[in-house]
N, C-alpha and C positions, 0 to 999 in steps of 0.2 A: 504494500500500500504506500500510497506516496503522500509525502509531508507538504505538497503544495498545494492552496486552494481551488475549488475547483468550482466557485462562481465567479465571476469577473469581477463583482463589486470586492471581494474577499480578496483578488491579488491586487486589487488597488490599494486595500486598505495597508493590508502586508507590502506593496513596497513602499506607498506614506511613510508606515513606521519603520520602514530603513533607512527612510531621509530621503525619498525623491519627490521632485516637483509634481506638481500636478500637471504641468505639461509634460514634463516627461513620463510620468506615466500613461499620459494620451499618447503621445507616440509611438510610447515603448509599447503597448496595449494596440496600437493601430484604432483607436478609437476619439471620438469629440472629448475635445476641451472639455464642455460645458456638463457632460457627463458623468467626467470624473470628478469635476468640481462639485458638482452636486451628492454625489457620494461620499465624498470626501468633510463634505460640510455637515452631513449628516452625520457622519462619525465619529469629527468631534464636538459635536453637539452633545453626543453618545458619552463618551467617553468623558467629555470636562463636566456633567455630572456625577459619574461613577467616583471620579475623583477629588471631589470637591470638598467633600468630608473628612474624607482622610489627610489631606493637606491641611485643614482646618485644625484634626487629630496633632498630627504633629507639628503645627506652628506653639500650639499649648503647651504640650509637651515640651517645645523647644524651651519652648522663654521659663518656664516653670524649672526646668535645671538650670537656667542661665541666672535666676535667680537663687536658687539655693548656690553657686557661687563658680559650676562649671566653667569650664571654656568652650570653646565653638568645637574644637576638636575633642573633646571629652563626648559633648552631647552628640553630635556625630556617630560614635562609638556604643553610647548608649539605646539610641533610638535605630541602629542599622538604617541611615537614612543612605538613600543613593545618592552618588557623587554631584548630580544635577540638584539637589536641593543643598549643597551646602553653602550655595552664596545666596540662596534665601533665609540662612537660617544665620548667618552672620549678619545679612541685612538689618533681621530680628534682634541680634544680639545691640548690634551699631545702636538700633532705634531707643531699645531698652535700657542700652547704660548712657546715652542723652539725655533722656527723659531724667532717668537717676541724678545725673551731674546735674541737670536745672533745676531739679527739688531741693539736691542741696548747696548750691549757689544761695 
C-alpha cells in the first residue's frame, strides 16, 4: 500500500505542508490556480482552529514558568514545544519581564 494520497485535494494539502506555493502546486498538479487556492484556504481555515487552543495551552503555560523564574530555554525543555514556537515564547517572555520592569519602575 502506498503512503501517498490518493484525492487531489489530499496531495495539495501534503505538498502545502512541505512548503510549496500554491502555484506550484497548480503546476506541479497540472491543474487551476484558483482551485488549489480554494483548497488550500479551506484547510487552513481547518487547521488554524484545531490549533488554536493549544497555542493558547501553551502560551499559559509558557508565561506561568517564566514567572515562577525559568528561562526561555528551560521552559522550552519543559513544555516539549517545537522549535517554531520558540520565538513566540521569548516574545512572551520579552513582553512579560517589560511589563514587570514598569510595575516596578
Amino acid at each position: 500500500m502506498s503512503d501517498k494520497p490518493t484525492t487531489k485535494t489530499a496531495r495539495f494539502k501534503e505538498l502545502y505542508k512541505e512548503g510549496k506555493s500554491i502555484a506550484e502546486i497548480a503546476r506541479m498538479e497540472n491543474t487551476y490556480y484558483s482551485f488549489v487556492h480554494r483548497v488550500i484556504r479551506k484547510y487552513q481555515k481547518e487547521t488554524e482552529h484545531q490549533t488554536e487552543p493549544q497555542e493558547e495551552k501553551d502560551s499559559t503555560d509558557a508565561i506561568t514558568l517564566i514567572k515562577e523564574g525559568k528561562s526561555v530555554d528551560e521552559t522550552m525543555k519543559e513544555l516539549d514545544l517545537p522549535e517554531e514556537r520558540r520565538s513566540q515564547v521569548y516574545a512572551q517572555y520579552k513582553k512579560y519581564k517589560n511589563q514587570k520592569e514598569a510595575k516596578s519602575a
